[in-house]
Biopython code that builds the backbone (N, CA, C, O; Angstrom):
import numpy as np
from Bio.PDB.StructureBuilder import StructureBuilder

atoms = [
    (1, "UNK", "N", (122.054, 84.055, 103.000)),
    (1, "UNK", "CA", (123.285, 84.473, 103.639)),
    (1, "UNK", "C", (122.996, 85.423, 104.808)),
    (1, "UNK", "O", (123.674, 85.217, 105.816)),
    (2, "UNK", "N", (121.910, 86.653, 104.861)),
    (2, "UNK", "CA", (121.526, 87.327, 105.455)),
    (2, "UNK", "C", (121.209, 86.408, 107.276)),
    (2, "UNK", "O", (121.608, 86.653, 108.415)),
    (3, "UNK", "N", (120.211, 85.217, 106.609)),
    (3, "UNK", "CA", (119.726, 84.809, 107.507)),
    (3, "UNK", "C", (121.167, 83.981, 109.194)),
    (3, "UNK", "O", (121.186, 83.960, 110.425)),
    (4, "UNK", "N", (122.261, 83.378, 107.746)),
    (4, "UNK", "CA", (122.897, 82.984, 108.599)),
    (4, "UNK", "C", (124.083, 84.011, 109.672)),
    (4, "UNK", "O", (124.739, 83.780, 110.688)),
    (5, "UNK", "N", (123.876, 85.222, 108.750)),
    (5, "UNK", "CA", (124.468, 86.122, 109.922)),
    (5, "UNK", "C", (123.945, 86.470, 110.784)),
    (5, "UNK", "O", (124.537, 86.576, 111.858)),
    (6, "UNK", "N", (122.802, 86.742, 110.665)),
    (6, "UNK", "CA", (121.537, 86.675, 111.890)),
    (6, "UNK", "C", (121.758, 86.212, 112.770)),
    (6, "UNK", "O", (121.790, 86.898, 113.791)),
    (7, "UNK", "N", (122.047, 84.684, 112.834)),
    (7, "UNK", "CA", (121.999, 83.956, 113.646)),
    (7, "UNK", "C", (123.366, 83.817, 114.274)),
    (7, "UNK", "O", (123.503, 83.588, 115.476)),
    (8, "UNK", "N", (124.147, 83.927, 113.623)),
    (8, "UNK", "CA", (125.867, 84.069, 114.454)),
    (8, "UNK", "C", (125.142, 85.302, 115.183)),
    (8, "UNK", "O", (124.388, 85.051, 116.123)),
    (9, "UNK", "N", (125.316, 86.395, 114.844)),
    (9, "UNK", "CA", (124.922, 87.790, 115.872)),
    (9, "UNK", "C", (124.339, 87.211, 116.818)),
    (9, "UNK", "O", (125.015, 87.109, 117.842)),
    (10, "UNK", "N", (122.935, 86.636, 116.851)),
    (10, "UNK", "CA", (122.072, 86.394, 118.104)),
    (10, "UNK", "C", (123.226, 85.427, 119.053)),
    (10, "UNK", "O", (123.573, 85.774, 120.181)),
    (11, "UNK", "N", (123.701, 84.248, 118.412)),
    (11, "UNK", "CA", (124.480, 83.350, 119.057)),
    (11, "UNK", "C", (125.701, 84.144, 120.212)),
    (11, "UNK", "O", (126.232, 83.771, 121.258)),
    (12, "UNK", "N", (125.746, 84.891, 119.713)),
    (12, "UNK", "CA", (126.952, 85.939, 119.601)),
    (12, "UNK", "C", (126.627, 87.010, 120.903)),
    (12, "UNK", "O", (127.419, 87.388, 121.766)),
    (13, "UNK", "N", (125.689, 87.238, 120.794)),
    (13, "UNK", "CA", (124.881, 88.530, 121.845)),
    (13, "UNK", "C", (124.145, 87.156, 123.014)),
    (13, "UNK", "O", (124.152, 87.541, 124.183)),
    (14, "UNK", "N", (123.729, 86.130, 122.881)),
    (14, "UNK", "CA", (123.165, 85.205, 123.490)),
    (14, "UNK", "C", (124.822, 84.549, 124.432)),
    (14, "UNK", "O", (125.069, 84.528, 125.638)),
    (15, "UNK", "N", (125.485, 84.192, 123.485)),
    (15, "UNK", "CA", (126.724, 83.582, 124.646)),
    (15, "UNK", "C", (127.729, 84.819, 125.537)),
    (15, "UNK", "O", (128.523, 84.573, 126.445)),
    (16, "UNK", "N", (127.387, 86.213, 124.931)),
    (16, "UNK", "CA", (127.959, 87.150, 125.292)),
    (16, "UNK", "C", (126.965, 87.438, 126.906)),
    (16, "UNK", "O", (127.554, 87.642, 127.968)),
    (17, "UNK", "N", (125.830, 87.410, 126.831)),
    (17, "UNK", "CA", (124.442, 87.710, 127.409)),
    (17, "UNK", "C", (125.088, 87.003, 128.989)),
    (17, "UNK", "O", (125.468, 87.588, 130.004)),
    (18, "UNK", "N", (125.007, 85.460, 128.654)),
    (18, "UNK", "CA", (125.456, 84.542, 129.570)),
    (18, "UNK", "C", (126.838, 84.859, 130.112)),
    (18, "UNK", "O", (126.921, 84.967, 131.335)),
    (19, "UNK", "N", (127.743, 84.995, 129.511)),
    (19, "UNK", "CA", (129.329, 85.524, 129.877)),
    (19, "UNK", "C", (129.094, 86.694, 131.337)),
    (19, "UNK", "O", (129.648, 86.749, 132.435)),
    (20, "UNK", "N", (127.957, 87.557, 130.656)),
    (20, "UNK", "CA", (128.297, 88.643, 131.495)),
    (20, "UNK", "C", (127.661, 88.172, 132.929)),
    (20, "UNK", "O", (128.062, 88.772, 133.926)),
    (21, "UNK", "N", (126.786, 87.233, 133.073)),
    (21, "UNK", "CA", (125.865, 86.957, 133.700)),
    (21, "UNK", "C", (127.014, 86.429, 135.161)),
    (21, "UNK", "O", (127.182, 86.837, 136.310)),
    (22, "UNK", "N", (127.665, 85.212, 134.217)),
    (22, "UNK", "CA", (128.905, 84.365, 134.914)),
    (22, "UNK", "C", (129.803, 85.182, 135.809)),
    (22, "UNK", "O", (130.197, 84.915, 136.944)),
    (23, "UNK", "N", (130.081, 86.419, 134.919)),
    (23, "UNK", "CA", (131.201, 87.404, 135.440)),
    (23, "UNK", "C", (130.884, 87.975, 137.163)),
    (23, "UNK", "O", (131.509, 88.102, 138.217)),
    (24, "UNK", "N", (129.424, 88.212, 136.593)),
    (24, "UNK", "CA", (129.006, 89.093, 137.546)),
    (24, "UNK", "C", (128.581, 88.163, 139.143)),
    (24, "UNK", "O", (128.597, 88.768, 140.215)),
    (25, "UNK", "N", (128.201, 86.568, 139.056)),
    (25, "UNK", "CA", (128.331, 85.904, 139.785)),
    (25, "UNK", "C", (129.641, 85.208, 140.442)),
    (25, "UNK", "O", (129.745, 84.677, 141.548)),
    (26, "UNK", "N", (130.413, 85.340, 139.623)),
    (26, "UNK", "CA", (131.951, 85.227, 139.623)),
    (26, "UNK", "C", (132.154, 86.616, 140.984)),
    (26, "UNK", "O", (132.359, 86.507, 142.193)),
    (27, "UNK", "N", (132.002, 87.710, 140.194)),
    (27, "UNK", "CA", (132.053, 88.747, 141.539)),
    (27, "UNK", "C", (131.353, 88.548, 143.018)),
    (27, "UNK", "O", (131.882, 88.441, 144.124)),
    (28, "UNK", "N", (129.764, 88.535, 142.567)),
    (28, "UNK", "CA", (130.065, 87.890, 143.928)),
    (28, "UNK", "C", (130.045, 87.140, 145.046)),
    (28, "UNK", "O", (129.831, 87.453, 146.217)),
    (29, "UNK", "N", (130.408, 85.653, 144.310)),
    (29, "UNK", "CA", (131.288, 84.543, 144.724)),
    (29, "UNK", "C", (132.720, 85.374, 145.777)),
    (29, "UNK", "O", (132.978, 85.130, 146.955)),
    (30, "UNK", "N", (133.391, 86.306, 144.906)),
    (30, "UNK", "CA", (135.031, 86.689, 145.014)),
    (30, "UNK", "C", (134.707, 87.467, 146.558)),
    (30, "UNK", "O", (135.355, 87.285, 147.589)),
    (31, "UNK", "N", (133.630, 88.289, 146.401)),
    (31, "UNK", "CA", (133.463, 89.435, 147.339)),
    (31, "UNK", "C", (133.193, 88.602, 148.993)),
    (31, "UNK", "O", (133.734, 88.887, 150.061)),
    (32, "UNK", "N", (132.198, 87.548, 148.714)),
    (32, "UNK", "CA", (131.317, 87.041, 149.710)),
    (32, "UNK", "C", (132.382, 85.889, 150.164)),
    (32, "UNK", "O", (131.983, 84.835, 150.658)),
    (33, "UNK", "N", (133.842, 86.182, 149.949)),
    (33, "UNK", "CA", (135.285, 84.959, 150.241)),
    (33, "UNK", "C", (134.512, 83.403, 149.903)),
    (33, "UNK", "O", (134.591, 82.587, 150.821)),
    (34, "UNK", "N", (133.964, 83.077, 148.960)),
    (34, "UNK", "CA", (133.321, 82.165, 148.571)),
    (34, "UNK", "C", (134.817, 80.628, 148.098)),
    (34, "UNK", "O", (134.513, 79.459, 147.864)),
    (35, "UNK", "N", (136.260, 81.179, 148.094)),
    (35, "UNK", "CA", (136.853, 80.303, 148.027)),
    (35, "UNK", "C", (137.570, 80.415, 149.296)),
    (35, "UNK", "O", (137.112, 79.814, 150.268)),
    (36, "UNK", "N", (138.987, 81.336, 149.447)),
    (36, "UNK", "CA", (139.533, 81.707, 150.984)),
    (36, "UNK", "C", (138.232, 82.441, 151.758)),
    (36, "UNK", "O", (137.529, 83.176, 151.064)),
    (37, "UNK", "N", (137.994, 82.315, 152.754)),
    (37, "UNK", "CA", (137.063, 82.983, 153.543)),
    (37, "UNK", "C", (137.818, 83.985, 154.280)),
    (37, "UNK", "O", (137.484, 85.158, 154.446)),
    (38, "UNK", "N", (138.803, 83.446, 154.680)),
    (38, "UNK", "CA", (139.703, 84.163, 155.811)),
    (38, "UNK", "C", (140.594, 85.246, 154.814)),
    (38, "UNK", "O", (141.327, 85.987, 155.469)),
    (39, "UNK", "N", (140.636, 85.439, 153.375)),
    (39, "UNK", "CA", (141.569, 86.361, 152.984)),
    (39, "UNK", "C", (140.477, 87.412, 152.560)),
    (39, "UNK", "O", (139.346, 87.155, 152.972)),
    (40, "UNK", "N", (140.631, 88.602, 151.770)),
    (40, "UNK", "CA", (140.085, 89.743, 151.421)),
    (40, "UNK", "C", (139.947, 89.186, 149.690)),
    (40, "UNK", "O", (140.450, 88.180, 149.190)),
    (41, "UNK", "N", (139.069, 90.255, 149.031)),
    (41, "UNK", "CA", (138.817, 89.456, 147.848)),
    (41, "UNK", "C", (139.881, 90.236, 147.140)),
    (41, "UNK", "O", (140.168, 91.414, 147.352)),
    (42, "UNK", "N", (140.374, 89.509, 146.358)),
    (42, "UNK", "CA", (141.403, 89.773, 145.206)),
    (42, "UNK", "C", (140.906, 90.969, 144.056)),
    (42, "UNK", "O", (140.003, 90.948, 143.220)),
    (43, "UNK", "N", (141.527, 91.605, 144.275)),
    (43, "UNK", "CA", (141.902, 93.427, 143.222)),
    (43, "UNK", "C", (141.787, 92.848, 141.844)),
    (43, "UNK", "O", (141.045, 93.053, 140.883)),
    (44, "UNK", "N", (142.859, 91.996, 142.120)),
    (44, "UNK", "CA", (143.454, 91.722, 140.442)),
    (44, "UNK", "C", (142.647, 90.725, 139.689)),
    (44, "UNK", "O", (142.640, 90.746, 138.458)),
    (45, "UNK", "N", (141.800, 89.640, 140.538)),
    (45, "UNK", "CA", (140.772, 89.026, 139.732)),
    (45, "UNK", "C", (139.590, 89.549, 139.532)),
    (45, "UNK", "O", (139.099, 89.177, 138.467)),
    (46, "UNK", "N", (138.670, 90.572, 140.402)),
    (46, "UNK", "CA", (138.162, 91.526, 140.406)),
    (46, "UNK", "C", (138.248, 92.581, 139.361)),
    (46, "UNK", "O", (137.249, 93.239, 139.069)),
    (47, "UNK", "N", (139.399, 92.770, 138.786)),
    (47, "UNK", "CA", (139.823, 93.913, 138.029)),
    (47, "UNK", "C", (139.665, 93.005, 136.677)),
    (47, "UNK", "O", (139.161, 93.523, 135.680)),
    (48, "UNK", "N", (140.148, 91.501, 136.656)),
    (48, "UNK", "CA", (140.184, 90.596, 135.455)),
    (48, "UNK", "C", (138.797, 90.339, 135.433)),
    (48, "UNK", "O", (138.814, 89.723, 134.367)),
    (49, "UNK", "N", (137.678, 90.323, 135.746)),
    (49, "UNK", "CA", (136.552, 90.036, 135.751)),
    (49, "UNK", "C", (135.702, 91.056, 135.041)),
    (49, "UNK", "O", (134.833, 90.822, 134.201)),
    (50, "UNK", "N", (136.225, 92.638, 135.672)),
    (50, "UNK", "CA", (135.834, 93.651, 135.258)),
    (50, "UNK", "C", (135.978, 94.064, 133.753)),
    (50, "UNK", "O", (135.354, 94.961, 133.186)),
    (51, "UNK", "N", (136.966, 93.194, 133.198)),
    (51, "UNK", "CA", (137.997, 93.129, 131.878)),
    (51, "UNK", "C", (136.551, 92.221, 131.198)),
    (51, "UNK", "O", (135.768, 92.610, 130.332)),
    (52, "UNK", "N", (136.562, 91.181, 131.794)),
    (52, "UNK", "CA", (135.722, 90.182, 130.976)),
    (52, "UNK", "C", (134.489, 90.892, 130.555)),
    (52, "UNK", "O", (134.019, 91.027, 129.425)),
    (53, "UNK", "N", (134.041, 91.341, 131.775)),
    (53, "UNK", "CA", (132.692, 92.040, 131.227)),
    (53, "UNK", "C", (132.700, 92.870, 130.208)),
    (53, "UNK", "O", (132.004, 92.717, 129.204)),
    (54, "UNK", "N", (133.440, 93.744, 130.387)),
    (54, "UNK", "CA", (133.135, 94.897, 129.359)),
    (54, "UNK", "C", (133.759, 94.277, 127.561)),
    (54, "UNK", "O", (133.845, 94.884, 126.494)),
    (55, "UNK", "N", (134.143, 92.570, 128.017)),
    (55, "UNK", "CA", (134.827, 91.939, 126.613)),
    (55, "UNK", "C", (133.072, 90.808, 126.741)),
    (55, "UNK", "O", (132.578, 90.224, 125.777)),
    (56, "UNK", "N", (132.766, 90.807, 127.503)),
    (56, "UNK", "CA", (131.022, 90.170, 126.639)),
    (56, "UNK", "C", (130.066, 91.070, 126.535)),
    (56, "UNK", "O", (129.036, 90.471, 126.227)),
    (57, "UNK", "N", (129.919, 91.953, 126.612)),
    (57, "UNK", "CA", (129.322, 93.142, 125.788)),
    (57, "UNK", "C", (129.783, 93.578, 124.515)),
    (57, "UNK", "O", (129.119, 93.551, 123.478)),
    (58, "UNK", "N", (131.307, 94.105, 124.683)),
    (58, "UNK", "CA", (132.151, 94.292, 123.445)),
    (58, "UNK", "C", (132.193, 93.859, 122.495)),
    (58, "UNK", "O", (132.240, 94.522, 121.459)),
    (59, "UNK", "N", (132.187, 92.022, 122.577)),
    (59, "UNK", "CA", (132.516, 91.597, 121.459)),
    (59, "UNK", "C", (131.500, 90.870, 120.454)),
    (59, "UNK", "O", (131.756, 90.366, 119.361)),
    (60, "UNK", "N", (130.137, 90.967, 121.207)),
    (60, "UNK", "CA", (129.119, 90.878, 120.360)),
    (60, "UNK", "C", (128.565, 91.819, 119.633)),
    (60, "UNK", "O", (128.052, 91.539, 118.550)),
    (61, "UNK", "N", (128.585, 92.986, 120.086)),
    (61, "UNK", "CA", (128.456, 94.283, 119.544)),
    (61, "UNK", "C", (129.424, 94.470, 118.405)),
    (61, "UNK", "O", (129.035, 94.681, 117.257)),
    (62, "UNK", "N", (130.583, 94.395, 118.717)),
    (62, "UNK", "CA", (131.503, 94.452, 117.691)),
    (62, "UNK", "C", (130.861, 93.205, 116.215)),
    (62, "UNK", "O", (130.738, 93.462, 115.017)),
    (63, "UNK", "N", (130.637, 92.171, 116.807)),
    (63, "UNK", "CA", (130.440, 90.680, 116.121)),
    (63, "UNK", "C", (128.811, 91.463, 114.821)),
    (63, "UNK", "O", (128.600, 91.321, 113.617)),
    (64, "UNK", "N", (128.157, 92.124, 115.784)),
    (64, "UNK", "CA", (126.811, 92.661, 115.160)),
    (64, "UNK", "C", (127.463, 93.794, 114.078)),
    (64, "UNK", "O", (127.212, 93.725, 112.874)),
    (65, "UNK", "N", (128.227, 94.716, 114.588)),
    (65, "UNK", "CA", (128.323, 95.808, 113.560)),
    (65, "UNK", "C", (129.376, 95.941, 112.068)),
    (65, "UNK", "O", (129.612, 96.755, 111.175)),
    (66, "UNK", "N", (129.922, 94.113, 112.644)),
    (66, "UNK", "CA", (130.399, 94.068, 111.592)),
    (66, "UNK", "C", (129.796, 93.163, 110.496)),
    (66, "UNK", "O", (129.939, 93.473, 109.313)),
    (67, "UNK", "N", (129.140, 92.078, 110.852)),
    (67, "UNK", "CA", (128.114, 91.407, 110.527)),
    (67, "UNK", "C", (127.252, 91.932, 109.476)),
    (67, "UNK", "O", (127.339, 91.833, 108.252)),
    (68, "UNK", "N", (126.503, 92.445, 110.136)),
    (68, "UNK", "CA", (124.863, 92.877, 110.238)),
    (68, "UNK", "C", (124.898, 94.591, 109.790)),
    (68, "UNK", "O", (123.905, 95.051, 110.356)),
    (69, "UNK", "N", (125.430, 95.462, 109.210)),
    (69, "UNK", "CA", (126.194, 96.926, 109.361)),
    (69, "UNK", "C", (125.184, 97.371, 108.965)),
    (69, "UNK", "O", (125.843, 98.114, 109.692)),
    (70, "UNK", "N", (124.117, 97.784, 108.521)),
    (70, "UNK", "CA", (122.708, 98.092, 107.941)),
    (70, "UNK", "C", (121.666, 97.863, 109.110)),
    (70, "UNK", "O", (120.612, 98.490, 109.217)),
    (71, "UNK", "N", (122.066, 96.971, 109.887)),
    (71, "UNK", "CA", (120.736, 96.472, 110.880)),
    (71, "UNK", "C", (121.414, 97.053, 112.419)),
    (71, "UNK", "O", (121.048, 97.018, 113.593)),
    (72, "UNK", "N", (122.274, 97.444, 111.877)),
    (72, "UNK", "CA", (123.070, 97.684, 113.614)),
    (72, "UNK", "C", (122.220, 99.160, 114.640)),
    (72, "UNK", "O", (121.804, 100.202, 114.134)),
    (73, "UNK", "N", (122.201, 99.020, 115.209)),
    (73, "UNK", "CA", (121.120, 100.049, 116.346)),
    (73, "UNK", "C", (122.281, 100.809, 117.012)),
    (73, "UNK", "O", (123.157, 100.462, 117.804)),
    (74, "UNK", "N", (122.017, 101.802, 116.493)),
    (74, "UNK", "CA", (123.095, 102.692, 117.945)),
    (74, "UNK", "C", (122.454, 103.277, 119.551)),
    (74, "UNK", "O", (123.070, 103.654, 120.548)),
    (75, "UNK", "N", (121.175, 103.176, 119.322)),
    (75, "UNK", "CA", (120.725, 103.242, 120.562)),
    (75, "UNK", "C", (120.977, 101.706, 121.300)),
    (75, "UNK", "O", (121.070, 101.894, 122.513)),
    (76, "UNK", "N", (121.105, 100.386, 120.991)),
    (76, "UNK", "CA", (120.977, 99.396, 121.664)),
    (76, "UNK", "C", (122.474, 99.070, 122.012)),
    (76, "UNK", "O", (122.652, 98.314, 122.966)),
    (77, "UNK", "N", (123.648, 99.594, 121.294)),
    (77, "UNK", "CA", (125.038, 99.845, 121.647)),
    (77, "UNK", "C", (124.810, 100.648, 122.461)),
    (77, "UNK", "O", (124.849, 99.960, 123.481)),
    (78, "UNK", "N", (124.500, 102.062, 122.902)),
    (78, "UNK", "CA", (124.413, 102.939, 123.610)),
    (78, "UNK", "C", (124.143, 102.103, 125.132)),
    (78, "UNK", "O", (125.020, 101.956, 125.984)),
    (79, "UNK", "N", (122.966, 101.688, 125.228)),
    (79, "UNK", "CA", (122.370, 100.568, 126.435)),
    (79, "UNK", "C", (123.109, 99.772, 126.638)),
    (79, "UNK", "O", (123.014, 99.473, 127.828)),
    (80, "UNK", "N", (123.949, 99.126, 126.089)),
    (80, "UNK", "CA", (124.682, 97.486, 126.188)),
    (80, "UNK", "C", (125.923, 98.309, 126.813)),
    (80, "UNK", "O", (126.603, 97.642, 127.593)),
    (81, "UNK", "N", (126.265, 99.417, 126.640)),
    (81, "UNK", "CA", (127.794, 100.125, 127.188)),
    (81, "UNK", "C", (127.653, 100.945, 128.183)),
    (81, "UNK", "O", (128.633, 101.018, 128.924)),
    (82, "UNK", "N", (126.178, 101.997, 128.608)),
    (82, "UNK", "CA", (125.760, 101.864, 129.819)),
    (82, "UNK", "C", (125.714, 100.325, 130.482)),
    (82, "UNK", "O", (126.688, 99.591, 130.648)),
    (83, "UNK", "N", (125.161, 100.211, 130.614)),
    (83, "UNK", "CA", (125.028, 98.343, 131.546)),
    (83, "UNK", "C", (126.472, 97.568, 131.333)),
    (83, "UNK", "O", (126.692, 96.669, 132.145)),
    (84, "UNK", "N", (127.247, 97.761, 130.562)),
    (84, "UNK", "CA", (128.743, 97.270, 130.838)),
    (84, "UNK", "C", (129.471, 98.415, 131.934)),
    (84, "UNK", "O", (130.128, 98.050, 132.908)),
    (85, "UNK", "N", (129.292, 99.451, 131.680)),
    (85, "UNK", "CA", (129.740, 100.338, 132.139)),
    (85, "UNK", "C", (129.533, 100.427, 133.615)),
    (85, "UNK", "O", (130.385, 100.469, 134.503)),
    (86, "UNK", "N", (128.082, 100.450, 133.710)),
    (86, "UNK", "CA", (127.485, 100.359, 135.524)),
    (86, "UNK", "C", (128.296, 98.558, 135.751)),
    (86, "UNK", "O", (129.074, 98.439, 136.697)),
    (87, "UNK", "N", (128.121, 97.745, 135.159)),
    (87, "UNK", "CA", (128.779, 96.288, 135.719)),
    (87, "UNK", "C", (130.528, 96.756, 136.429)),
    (87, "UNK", "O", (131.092, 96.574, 137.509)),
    (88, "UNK", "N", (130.837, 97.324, 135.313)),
    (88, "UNK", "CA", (132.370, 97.475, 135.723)),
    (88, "UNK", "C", (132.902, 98.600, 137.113)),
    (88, "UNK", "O", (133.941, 98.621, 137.773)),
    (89, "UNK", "N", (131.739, 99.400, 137.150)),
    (89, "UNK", "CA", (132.313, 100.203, 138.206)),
    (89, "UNK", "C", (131.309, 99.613, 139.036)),
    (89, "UNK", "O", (131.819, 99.864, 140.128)),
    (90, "UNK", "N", (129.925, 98.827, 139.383)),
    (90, "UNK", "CA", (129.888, 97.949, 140.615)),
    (90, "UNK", "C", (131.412, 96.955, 141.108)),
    (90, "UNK", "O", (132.127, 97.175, 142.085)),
    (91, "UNK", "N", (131.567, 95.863, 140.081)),
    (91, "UNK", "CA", (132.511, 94.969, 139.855)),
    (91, "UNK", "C", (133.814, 95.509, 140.993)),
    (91, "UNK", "O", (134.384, 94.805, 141.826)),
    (92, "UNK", "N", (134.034, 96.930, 140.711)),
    (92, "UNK", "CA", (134.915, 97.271, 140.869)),
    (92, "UNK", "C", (134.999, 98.195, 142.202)),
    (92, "UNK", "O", (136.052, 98.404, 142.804)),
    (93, "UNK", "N", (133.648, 98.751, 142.596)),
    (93, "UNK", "CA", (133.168, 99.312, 144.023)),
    (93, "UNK", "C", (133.225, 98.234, 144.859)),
    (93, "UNK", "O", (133.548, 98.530, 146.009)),
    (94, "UNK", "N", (132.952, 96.733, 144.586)),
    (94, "UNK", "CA", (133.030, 95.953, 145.596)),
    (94, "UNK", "C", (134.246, 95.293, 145.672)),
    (94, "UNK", "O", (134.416, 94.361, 146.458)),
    (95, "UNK", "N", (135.482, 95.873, 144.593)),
    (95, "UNK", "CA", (136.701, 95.465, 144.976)),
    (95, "UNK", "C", (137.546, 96.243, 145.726)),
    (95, "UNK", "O", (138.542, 95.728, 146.232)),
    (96, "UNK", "N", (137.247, 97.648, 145.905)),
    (96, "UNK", "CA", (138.012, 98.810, 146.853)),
    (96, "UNK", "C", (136.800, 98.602, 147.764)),
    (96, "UNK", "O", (137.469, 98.529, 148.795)),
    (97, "UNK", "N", (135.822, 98.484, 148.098)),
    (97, "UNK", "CA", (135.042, 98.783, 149.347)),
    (97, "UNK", "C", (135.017, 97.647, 150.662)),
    (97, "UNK", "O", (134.400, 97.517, 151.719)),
    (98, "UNK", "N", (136.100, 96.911, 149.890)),
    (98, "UNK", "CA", (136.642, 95.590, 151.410)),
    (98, "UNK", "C", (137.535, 95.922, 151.910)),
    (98, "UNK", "O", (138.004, 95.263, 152.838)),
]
sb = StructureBuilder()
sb.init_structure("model")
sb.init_model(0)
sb.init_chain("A")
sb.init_seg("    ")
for serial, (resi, resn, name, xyz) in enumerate(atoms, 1):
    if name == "N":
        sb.init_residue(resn, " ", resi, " ")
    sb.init_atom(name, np.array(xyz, "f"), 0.0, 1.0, " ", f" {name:<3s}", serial, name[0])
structure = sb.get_structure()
């Protein structure tokens, strides 16, 4: 049983891993007018993007500590919410700095 929670967690931190990856190319796609060229990049998808990220970090972490509650690392939560944290206020410097 151990083993198969294991593996949801990794699955879990692995599709979360990729999510954030998307988000952050998603940004900047938005920034670099990669769909309108001629308009300014959008606040509010920018701001929804910024949402996503800090929800694929979140919710694998969450997915691990409820899981796994014995094996859970608070230093590697600590790191995963720095690095959500710096994502969301880049994410979000390149949505006020146009």
């Amino acid at each position: 049983m151990l083993a198969v929670r294991a593996l949801t967690v990794v699955v879990g931190l692995a599709l979360g891993a990729l999510c954030a990856v998307g988000v952050l190319v998603a940004a900047l796609f938005e920034r670099d007018g990669f769909g309108d060229r001629d308009g300014e990049p959008s606040t509010a998808y920018l701001l929804a993007l910024a949402i996503g990220l800090v929800a694929s970090f979140g919710l694998p972490l969450m997915l691990w500590r409820t899981l796994l509650p014995s094996r859970f690392s608070w230093p590697a939560a600590l790191v995963a919410t720095v690095v959500a944290v710096a994502g969301v206020v880049w994410i979000l410097g390149i949505s006020f700095a146009a």
